[in-house]
C-alpha positions as CSV (number, residue, x, y, z in Angstrom):
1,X,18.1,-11.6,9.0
2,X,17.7,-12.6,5.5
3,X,19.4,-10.9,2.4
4,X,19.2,-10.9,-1.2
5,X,21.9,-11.6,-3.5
6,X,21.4,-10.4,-7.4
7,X,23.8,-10.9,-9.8
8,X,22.7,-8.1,-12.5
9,X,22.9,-7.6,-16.2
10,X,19.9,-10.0,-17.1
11,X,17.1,-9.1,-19.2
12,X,13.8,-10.3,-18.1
13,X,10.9,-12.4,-20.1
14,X,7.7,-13.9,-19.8
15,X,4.6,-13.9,-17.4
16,X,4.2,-12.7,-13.8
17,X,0.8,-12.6,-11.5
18,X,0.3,-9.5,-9.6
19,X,-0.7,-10.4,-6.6
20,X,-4.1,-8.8,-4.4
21,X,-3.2,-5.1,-2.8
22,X,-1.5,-5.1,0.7
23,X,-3.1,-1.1,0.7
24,X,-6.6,-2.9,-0.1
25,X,-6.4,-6.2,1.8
26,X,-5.5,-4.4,4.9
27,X,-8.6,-2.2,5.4
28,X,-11.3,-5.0,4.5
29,X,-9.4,-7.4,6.8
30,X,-10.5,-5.1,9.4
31,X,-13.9,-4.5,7.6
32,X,-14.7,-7.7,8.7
33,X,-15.2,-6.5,12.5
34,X,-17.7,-5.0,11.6
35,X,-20.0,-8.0,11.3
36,X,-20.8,-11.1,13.3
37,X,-21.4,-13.3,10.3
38,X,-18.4,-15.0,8.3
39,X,-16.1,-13.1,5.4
40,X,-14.3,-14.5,3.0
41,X,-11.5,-12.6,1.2
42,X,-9.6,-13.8,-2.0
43,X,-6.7,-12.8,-4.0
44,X,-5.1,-11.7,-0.1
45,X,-1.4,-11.3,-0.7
46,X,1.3,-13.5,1.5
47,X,2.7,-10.7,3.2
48,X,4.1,-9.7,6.6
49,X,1.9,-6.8,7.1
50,X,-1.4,-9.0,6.3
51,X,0.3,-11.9,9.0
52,X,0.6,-9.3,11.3
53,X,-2.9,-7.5,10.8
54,X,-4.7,-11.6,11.2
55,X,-1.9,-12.0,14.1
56,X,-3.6,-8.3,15.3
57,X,-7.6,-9.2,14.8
58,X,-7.0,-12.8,16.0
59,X,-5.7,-11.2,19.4
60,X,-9.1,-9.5,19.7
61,X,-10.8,-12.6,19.3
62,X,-11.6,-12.8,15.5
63,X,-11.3,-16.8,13.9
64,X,-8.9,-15.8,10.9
65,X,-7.1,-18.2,9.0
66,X,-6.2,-19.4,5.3
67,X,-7.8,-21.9,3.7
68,X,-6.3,-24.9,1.3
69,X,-7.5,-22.4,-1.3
70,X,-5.4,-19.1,0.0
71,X,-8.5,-17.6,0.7
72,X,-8.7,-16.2,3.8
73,X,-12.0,-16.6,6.2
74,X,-12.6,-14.3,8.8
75,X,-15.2,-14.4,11.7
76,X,-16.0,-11.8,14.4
77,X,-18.8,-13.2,15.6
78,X,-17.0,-13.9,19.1
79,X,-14.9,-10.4,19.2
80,X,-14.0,-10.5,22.8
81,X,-11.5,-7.4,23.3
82,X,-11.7,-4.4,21.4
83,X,-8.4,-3.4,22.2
84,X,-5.1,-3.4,19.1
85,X,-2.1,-3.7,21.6
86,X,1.4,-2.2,20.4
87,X,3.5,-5.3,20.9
88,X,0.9,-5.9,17.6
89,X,1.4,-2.7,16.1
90,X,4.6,-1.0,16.6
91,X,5.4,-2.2,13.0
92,X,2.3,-1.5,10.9
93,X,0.4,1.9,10.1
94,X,-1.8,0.4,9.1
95,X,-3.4,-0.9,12.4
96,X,-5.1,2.2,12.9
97,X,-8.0,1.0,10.6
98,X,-9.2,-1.1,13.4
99,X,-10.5,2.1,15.1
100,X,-13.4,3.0,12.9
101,X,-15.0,-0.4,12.6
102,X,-14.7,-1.5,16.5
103,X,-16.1,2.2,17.4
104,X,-18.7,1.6,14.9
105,X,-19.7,-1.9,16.4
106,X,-18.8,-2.2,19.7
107,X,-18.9,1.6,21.1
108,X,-15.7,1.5,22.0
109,X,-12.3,0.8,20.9
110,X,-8.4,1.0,22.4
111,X,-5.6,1.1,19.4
112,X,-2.1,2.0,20.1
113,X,-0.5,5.0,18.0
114,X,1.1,2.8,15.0
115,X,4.6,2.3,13.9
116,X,5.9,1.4,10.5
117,X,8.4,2.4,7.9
118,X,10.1,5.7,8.8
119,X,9.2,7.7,6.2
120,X,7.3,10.4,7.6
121,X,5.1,11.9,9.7
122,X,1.6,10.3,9.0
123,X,-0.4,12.0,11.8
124,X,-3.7,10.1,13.2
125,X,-5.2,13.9,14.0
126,X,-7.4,13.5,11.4
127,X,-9.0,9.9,12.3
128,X,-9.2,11.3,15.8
129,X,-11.5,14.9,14.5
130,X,-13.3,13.2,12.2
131,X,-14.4,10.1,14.3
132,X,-15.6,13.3,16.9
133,X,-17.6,14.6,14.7
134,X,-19.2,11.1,14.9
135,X,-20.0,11.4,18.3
136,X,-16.8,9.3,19.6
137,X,-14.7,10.7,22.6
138,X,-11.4,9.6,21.9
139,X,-8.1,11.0,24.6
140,X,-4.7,9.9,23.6
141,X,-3.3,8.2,26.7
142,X,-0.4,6.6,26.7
143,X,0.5,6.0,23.5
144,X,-2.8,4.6,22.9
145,X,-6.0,6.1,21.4
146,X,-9.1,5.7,23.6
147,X,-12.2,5.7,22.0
148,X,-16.1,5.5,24.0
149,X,-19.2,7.1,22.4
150,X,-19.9,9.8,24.0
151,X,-22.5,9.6,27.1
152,X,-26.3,8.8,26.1
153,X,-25.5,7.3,22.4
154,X,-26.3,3.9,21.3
155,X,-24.6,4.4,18.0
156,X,-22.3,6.8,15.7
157,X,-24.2,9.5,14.4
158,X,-23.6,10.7,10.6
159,X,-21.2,13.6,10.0
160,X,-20.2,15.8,7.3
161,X,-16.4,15.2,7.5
162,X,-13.9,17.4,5.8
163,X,-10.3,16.3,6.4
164,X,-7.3,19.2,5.8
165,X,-5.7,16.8,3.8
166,X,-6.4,14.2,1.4
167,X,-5.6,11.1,3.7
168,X,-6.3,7.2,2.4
169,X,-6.6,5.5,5.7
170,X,-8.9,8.6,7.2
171,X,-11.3,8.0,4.7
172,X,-11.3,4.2,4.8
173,X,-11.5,4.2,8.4
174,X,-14.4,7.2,8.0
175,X,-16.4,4.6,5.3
176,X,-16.2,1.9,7.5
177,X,-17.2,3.5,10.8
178,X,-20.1,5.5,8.7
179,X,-21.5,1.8,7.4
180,X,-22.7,1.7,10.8
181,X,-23.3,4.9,11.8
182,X,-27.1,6.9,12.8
183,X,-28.2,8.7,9.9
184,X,-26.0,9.9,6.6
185,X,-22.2,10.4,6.8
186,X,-21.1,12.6,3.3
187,X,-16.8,12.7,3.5
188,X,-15.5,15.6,1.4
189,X,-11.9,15.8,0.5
190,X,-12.1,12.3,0.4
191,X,-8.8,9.9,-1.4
192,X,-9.4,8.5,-4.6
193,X,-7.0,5.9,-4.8
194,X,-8.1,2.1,-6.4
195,X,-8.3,0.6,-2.7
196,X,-11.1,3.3,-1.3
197,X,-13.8,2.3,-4.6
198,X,-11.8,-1.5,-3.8
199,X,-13.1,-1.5,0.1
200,X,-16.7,0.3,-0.7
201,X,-17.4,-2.6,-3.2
202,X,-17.1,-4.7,0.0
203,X,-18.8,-2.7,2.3
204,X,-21.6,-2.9,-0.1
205,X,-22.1,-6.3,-0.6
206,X,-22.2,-6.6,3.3
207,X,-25.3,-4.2,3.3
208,X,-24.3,-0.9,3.5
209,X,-25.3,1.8,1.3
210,X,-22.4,3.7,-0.2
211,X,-22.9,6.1,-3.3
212,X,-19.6,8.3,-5.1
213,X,-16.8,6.0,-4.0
214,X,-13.8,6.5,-6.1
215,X,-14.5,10.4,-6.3
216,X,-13.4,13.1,-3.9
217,X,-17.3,13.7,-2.1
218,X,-18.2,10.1,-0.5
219,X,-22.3,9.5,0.9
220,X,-22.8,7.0,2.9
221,X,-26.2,5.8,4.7
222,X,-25.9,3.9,7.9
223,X,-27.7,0.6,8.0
224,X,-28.6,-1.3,12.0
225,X,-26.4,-4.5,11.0
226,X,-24.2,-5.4,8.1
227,X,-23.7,-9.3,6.8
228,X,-20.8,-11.1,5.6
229,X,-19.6,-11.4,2.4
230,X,-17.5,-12.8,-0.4
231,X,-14.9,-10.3,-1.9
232,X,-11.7,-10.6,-3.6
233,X,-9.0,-7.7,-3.4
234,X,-8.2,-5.6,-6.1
235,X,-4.7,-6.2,-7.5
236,X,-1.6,-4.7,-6.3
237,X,-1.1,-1.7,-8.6
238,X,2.1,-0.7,-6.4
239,X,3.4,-4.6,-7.6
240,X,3.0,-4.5,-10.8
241,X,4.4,-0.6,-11.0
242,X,7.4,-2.1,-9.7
243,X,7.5,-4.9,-12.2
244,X,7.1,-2.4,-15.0
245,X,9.9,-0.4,-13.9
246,X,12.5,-3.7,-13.3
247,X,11.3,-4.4,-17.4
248,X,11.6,-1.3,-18.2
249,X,15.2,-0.7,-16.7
250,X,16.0,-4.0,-17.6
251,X,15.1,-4.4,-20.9
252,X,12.8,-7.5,-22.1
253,X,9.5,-8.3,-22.6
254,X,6.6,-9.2,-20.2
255,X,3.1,-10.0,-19.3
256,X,2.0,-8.3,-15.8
257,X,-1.4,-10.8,-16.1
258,X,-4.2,-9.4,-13.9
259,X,-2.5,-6.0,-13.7
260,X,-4.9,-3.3,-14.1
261,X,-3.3,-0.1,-16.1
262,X,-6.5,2.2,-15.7
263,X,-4.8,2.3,-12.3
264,X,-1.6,3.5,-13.9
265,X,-2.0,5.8,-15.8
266,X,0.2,8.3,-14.3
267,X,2.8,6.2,-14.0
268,X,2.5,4.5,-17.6
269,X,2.3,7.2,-19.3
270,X,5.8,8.3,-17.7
271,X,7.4,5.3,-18.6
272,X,6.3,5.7,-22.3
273,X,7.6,9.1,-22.0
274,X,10.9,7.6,-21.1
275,X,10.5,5.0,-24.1
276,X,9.2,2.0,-23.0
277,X,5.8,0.2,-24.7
278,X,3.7,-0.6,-22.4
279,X,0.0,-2.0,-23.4
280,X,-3.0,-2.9,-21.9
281,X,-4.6,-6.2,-22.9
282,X,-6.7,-8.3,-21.7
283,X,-5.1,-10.2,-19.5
284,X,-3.7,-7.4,-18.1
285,X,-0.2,-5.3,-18.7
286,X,2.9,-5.6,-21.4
287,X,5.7,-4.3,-21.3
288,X,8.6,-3.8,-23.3
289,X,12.0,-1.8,-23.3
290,X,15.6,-2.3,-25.3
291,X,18.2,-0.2,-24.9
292,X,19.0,3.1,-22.5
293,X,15.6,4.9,-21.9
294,X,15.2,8.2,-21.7
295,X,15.0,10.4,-18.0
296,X,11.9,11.4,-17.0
297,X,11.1,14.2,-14.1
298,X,8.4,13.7,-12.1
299,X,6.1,15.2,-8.9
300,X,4.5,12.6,-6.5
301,X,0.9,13.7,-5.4
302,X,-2.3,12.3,-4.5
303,X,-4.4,10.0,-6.8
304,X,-4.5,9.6,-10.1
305,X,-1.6,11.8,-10.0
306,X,2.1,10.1,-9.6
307,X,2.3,7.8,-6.2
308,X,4.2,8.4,-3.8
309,X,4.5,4.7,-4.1
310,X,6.4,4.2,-7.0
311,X,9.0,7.0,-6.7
312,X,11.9,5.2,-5.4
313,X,11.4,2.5,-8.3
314,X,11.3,5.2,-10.6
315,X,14.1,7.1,-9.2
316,X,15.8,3.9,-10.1
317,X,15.1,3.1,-13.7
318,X,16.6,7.4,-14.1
319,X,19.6,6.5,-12.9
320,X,20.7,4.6,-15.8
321,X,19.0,6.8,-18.2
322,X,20.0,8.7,-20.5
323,X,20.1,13.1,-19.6
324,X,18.9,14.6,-16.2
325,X,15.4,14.1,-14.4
326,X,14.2,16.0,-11.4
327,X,12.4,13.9,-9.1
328,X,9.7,16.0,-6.7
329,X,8.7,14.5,-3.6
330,X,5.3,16.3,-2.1
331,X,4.0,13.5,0.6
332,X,6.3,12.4,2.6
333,X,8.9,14.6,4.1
334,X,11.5,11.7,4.7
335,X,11.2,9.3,1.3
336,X,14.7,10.0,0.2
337,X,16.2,7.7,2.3
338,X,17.2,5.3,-0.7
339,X,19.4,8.0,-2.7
340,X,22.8,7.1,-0.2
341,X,22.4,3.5,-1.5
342,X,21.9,4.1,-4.7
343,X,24.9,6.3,-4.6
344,X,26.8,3.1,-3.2
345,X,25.9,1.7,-6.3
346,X,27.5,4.1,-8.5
347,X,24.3,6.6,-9.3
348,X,24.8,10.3,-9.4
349,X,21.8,12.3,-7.4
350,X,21.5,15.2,-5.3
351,X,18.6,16.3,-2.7
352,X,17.6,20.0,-2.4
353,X,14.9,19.6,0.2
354,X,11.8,18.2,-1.5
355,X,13.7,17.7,-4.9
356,X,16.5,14.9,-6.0
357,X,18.3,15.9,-9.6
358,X,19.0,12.4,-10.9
359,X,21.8,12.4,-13.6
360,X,22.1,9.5,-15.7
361,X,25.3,7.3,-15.5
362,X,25.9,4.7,-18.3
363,X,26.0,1.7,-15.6
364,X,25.8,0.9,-12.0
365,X,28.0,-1.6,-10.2
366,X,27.4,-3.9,-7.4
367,X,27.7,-3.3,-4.0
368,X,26.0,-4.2,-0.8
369,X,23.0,-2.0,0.3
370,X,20.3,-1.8,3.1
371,X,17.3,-1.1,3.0
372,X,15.3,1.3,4.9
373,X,11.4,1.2,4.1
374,X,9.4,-0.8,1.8
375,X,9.6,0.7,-1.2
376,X,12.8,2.1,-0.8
377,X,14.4,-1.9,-0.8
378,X,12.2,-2.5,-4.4
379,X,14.4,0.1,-5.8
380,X,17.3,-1.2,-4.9
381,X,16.1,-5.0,-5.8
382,X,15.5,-2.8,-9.5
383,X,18.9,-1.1,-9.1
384,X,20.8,-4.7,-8.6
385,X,18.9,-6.2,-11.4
386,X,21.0,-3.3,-13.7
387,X,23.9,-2.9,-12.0
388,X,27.0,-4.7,-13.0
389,X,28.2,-7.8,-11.0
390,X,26.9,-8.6,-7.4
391,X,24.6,-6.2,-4.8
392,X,23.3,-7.6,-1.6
393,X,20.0,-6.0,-0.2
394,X,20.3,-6.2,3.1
395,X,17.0,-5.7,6.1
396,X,14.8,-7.4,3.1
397,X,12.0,-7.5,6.0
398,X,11.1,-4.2,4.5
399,X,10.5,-6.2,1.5
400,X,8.2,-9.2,2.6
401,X,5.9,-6.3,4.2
402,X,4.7,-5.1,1.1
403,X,5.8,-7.9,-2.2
404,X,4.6,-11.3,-2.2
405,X,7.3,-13.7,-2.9
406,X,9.4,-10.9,-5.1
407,X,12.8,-12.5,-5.6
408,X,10.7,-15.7,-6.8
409,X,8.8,-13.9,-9.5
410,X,11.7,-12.2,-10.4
411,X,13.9,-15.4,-10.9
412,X,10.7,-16.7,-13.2
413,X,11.6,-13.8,-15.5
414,X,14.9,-14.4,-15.4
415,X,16.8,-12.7,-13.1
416,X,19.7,-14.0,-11.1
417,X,18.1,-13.6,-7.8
418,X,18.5,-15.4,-4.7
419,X,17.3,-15.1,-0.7
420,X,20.4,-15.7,1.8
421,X,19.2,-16.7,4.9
């Protein structure tokens, strides 16, 4: 099982490329089910969770593969089971996108209940009530969702969907299956996050006919047939968060190119707050830091508000600051998991339920730490960048699910980074 090894204390400097969204690559990989003509997707991130999703649609019969370009072709035209297995699954979420767009198609679809990082409870109820209203009959069976249109129907029939939460893949699966569906589909409640406006753009240029993406009341005609397409995915917003925290706890100057900061607001204008410069420009994002920042308290919530995402980095970068910063987690009930290992590494935090009171220490100091989700093992790669002599990340597979090549970008900047195999 690999490991990294960083030997902290560096600054950082120069350029990086943020790389296409894992959290929009995923969804419009399974988009692609929903037509029989070829799709070709650019910008797709080298990551485990997108191997896994082709290793996933590939099983049901869908030609995926990169070409010498990175681009990544997809064809459905010879789907031959309709079926997401969990020997494919048990370590993605995000496989429960396939539902909506084989339903959609095919009348019929059999996905197993999906693993992941162990954050939370992420409950499918909601795909399972909405896709009803639809006119699917779904029973849970075995740890799998089964899925038929309901006696007499050809098609999906359009639905006004209102979810009892905001939920990201509930409306992505909802816009795809609703491409497809009879008549118009109109999604209240629905996420707002980059990815959702990201994956309609898609769905649009297939054929379908999508109008208030990107706003909280989705309407959605359904068209007979969609097309393929050309699309390239949005870029990673989650990345090149991350990258401006490591700068901004680092100190040093850097060039996020392609990094898109009207997707960062929230989290930019914390980091300012705290006393880093960070500019837009047009090649993307800059940032800047010297010296101890300033802590920062912050809530998570749903889009544009703080992500969820980015709290562990964040949580990082405070425990080197200067003062005492409340951190307020309101998503996931189990996203704490990274405070123990930060505390291995010298930082000073205590959890009260939903809230962790960060107080700033002057310097952390090596150790060896494990990681325990995705974004959980960024902050720690941030938190051995600063910390004083040698930390070892280990269970970095949590890593390569959701950062594209991280420790080499970071070593480009500078840092004295290194993968043990």
């Amino acid at each position: 099982m690999d490991k990294l090894l960083i030997r902290g204390g560096r600054t950082l400097a120069g350029e990086v490329q943020v790389s296409g969204a894992k959290n929009a690559a995923l969804p419009q990989l399974c988009a692609a089910l929903l037509t029989a003509q070829p799709v070709r997707l650019r910008n797709v991130p080298h990551l485990q969770d997108v191997a896994t999703m082709m290793k996933l649609i590939r099983n049901m019969g869908v030609a995926a593969e990169r070409d010498a370009s990175g681009d990544v072709l997809l064809d459905a035209g010879k789907l031959s089971s309709p079926e997401a297995p969990y020997e494919l699954v048990k370590t993605m979420r995000a496989s429960v996108l396939a539902l909506g767009p084989l339903l959609a198609r095919f009348g019929e679809a059999t996905v197993s209940l999906p693993g992941g990082c162990a954050i939370g409870s992420r409950p499918v109820d909601q795909h399972i009530k909405g896709l009803q209203a639809m006119g699917a009959d779904i029973r849970v069976e075995h740890g799998y969702m089964i899925a038929r249109l309901t006696e007499g129907r050809a098609r999906l029939r359009g639905a006004r969907i209102t979810t009892d939460m905001v939920t990201v893949t509930g409306t992505e699966n909802f816009l795809m299956a609703a491409c497809l569906a009879e008549g118009e589909t109109v999604l209240e409640n629905a996420a707002q996050e980059p990815e959702i406006p990201d994956l309609a753009e898609m769905l649009i240029a297939m054929g379908a006919h999508i109008e208030g993406h990107g706003s909280s009341r989705i309407r959605i005609e359904g068209v007979q047939a969609l097309q393929g397409c050309t699309h390239q995915v949005v870029a990673d917003r989650i990345e090149a968060g991350t990258f401006l925290c490591a700068v901004a706890a680092t100190g040093g100057d850097v060039l996020l190119r392609h990094g898109r900061a009207d997707h960062l607001d929230a989290v930019i204008e914390k980091l300012r707050e705290a006393g880093a410069e960070v500019l837009a420009v047009p090649e993307g994002i800059r940032v800047r830091a010297s010296g101890r920042l300033q802590a920062v308290g912050f809530r998570t919530t749903e889009y544009p508000g703080f992500p969820t995402d980015m709290q562990a980095q964040f949580m990082a970068l405070n425990c080197v600051a200067q003062g005492t910063s409340t951190v307020t987690e309101t998503i996931f009930e189990n996203r704490f998991m990274h405070v123990n290992e930060l505390v291995r590494l010298g930082a000073r935090i205590q959890i009260d339920g939903k809230v962790a009171v960060v107080e700033g220490v002057e310097r952390l100091s090596g150790a060896t730490v494990m990681a325990t989700d995705l974004r959980a093992s960024a902050s720690l790669v941030i938190a051995g960048l600063i910390a004083q002599g040698n930390t070892v990340v280990d269970r970095i597979y949590h890593l390569d699910r959701g950062y594209d090549r991280m420790e080499a970008k970071l070593a480009a900047l500078g840092a004295d980074i290194e993968r043990i195999k």
